[in-house]
C-alpha positions in Angstrom: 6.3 8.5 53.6 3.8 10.9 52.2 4.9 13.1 48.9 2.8 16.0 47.3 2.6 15.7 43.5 0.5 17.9 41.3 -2.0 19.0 44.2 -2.1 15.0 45.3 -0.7 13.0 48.2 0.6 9.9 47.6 2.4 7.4 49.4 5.9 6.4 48.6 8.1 3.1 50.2 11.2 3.3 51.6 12.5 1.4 47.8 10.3 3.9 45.8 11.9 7.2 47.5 15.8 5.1 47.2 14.5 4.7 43.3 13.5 8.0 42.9 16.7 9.6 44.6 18.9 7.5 42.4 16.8 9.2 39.1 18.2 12.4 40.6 21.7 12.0 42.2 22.5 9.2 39.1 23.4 6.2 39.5 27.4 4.6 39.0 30.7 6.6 39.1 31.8 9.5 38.3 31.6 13.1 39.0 28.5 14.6 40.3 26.4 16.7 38.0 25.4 19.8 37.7 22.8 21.0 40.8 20.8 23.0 37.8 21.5 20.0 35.5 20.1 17.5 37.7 17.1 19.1 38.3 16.5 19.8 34.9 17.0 15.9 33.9 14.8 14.8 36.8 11.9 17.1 36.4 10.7 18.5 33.4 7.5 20.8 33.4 6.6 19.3 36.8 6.9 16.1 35.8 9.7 13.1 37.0 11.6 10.9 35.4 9.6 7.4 35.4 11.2 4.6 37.3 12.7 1.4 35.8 9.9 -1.1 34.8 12.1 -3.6 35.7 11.3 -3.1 39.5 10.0 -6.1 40.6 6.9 -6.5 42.4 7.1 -2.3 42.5 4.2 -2.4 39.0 0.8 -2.9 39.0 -2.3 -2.2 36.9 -5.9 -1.7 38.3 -9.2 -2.4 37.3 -9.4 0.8 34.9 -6.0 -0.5 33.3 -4.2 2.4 35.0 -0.5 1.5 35.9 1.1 2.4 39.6 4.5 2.3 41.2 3.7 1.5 44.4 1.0 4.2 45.2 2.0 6.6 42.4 0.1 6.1 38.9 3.1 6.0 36.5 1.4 8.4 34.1 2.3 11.3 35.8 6.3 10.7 35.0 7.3 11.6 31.4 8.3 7.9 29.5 11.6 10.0 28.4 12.9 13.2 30.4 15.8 13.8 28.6 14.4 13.9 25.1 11.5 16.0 26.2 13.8 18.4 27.9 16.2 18.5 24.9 13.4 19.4 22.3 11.3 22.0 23.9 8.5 23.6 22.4 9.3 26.6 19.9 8.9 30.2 21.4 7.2 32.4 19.0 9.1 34.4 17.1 12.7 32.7 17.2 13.5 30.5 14.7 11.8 28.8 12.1 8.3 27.0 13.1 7.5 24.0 14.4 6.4 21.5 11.5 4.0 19.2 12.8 3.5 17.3 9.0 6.9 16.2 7.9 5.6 15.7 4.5 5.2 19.5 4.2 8.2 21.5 4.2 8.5 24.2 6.4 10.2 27.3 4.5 14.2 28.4 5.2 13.9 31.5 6.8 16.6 32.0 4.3 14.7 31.7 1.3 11.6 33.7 0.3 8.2 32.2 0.9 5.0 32.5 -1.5 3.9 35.3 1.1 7.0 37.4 1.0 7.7 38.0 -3.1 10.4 39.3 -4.1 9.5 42.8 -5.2 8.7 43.2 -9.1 11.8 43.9 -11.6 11.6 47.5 -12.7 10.7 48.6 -16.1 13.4 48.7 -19.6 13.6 52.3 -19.1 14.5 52.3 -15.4 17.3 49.5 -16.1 18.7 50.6 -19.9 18.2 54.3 -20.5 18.2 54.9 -24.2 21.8 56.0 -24.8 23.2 53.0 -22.9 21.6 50.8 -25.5 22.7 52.5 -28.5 26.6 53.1 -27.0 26.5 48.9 -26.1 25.0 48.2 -29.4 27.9 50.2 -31.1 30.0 48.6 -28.7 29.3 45.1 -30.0 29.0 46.9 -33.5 32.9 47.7 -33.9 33.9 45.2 -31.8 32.2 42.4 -34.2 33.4 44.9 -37.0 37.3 44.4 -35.8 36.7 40.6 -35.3 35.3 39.5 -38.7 37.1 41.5 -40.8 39.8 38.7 -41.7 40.0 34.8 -41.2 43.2 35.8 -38.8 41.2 37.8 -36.7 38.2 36.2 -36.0 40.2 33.1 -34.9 42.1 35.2 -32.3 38.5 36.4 -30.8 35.9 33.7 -32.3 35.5 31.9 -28.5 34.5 35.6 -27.0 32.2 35.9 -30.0 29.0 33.9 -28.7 28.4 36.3 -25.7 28.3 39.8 -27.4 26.2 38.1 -30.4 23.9 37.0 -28.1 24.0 40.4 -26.2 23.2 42.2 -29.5 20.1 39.9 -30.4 18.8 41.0 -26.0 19.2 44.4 -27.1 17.3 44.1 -30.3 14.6 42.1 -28.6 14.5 45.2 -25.7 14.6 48.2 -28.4 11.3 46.4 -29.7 9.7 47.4 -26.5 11.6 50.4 -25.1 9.6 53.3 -24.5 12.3 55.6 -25.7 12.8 54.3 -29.3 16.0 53.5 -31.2 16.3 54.9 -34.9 16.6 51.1 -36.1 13.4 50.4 -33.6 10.9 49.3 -36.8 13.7 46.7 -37.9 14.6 45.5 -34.7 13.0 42.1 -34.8 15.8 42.1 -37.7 18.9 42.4 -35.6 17.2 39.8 -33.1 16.6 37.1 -35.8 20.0 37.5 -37.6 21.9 37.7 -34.1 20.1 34.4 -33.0 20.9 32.4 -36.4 24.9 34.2 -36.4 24.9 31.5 -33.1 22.4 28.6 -34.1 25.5 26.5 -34.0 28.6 26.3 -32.2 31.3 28.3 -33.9 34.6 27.0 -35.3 37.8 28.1 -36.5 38.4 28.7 -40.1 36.6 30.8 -42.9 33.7 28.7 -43.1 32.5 30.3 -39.5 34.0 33.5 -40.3 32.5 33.6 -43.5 29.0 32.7 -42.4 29.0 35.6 -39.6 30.4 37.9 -41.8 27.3 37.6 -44.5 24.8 37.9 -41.1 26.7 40.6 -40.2 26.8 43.3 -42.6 23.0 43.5 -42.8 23.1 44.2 -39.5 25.3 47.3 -39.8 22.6 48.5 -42.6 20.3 48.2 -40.0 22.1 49.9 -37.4 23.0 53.0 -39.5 20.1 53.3 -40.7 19.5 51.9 -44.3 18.2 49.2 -43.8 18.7 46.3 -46.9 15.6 46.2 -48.8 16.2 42.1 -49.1 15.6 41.4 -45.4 14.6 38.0 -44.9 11.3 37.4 -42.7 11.4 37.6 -38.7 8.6 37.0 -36.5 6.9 39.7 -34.3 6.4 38.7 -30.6 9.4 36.2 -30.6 10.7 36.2 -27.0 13.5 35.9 -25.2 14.0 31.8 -25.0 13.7 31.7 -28.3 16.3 33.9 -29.7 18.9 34.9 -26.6 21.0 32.1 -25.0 20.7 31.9 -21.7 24.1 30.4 -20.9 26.1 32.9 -23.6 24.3 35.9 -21.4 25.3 34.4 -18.5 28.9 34.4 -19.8 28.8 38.3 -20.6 27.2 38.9 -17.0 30.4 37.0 -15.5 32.6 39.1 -17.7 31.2 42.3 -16.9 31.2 41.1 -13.3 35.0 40.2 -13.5 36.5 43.2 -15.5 34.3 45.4 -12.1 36.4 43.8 -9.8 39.9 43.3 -11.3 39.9 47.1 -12.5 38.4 49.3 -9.5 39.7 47.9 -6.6 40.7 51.3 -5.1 39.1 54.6 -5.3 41.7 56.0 -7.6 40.7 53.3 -10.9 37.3 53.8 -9.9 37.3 57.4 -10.7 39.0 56.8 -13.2 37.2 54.6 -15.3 34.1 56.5 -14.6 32.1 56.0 -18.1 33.7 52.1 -18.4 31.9 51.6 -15.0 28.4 52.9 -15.3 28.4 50.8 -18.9 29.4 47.6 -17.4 27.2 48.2 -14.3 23.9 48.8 -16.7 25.1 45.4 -18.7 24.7 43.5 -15.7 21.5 44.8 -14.9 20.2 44.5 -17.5 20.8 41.0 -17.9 19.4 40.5 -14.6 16.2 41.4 -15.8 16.8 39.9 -18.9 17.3 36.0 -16.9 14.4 36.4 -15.1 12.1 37.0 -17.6 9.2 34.3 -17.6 10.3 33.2 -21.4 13.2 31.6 -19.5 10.6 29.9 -16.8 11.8 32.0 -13.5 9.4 34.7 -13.6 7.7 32.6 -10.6 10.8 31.0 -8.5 10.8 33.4 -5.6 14.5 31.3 -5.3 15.9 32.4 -8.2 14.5 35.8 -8.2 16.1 36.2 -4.6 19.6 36.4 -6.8 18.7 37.9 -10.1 16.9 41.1 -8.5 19.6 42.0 -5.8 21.9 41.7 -8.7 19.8 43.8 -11.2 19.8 46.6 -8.5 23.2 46.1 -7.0 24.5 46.8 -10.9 21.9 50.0 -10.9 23.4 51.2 -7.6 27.0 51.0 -9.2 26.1 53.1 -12.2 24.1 55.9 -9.3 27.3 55.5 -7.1 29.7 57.1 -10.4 27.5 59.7 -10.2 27.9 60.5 -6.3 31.2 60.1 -7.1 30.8 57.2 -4.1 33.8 54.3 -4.3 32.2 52.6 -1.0 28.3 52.2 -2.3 30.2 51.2 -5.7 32.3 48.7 -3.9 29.1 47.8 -2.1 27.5 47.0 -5.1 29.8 45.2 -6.7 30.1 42.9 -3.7 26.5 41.8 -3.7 26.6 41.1 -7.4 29.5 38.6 -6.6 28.0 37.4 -4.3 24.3 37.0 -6.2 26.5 35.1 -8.3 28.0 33.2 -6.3 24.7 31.9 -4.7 22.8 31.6 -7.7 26.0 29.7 -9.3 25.7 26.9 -6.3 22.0 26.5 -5.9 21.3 26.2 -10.3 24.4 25.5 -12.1 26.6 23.6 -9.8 23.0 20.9 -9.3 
């Protein structure tokens, strides 16, 4: 018997053709397959599936070292038509790329790549107007106020304490550079130093703590009025960010800002209702955003990590814009990708 293959004829035994049907039909019990199936597992790209080299007396090599079934050379069967069927070629455009190296990494089409940067953080003035730094500074002003005032009431609030210190010493280390200057802008570096050494160690119960913070404290409020101490000890211009600012304390006040949005406006009724609460809290968050991904903290560059701090930076900024549309659902919007910036940046850093 004469078969066609690939534009030549070759001839085929009685055994070959039985060999070659069993390939198709399968071979043993059991219900037939699937016509489509079938012809997908026996012929793949216009090639068969290569008979058993067990055949006996059915293989043989020629002078060129070519190997033959009977009159058919072997090479024209794929070794395994199964696996080449299963793990076709990529089509362009769906899914990620082929990766012909495995020791280079092809990117998650999930994660940004070195040619698609997330965009560029936008300026202090964009994220912290002027007045929202001086009403959060005063904030953290009476609230550190109320709190040190006795031994009594600094233990009642000492564990909350670390996250609004290290808040204040952020927003000293932004006044420096905002382009709309604070009164207390020339003794900024102030606040920022004092802030940082208020938390150089962990605090404790007691007076000793309470004490200590009180005696930062007070020159602060100098500052911040605007009389500044004429006994200010040195600070250092062009200190940054690592050096002064916790990370892990900002982080805290980002997850309480974060919480107090959610528990509070879960309907369009609290959310018009705490109006001025919500654009402050919403600002906070942004502005630690860009305050995390500053390169004194060594993220500047991880495309990663930036995919979480900048949707969360302008999710908080499209909070504060959607009080002033009077908007609960671009609000609530918001709010949800900040959770859930959080919740990815939470699992891929802190959690490994």
């Amino acid at each position: 018997m004469r078969l066609t293959f690939g534009g030549h004829e070759f001839s085929l035994s009685l055994c070959g053709l039985l060999v070659c049907s069993l390939l198709i039909c399968g071979c043993g019990g059991g219900s037939p397959q699937d016509p489509d199936q079938s012809q997908q597992t026996a012929q793949v790209d216009g090639k068969s599936a290569a008979p058993d080299a067990s055949a006996a007396g059915k293989i043989r090599t020629d002078t060129d070292g070519r190997k033959w079934y009977d009159s058919v050379p072997l090479d024209v069967w794929y070794k395994d038509p199964l696996r080449e069927y299963n793990t076709p070629n990529p089509t362009p455009g769906n899914g990620p790329p082929a990766n012909p190296d495995p020791q280079t990494p092809v990117p998650s089409p999930n994660k940004p790549s070195q040619q698609e940067k997330v965009a560029p953080i936008a300026d202090w003035k964009t994220v912290i107007p002027k007045e929202v730094l001086e009403s959060e500074v005063k904030r953290i002003r009476n609230k550190l106020n109320q709190s040190l005032t006795t031994v009594s009431s600094y233990n009642l609030s000492y564990l909350q304490l670390p996250s609004d210190i290290a808040m204040l010493g952020a927003l000293a280390n932004i006044a420096i550079d905002h382009p709309d200057p604070v009164n207390w802008q020339a003794n900024a570096k102030h606040v920022r130093a004092m802030a940082a050494e208020m938390v150089a160690e962990p605090l404790m119960r007691g007076a000793k703590s309470q004490k200590k913070l009180r005696s930062l404290f007070e020159p602060i409020v100098d500052i911040l009025s605007g009389s500044p101490p004429g006994n200010l000890p040195e600070a250092e211009d062009g200190v940054d960010f690592g050096t002064t600012v916790d990370f892990g304390m900002l982080m805290k006040r980002a997850e309480r800002s974060a919480n107090w949005l959610k528990t509070n406006n879960g309907t369009e009724a609290a959310f018009k209702s705490n109006k001025d609460e919500i654009v402050q809290e919403a600002i906070v968050l942004a502005t630690i955003a860009k305050v995390i991904a500053h390169d004194d903290y060594g993220y500047a560059d991880d495309q990663e990590y930036l995919g979480h701090s900048v949707p969360m930076l302008e999710s908080g900024l499209k909070m504060a814009t959607a009080v002033k549309q009077e908007s609960f659902d671009n609000f609530d919007a918001g709010l949800s990708r900040v959770l859930q910036s959080c919740t990815e940046c939470h699992t891929n850093y802190r959690n490994n």
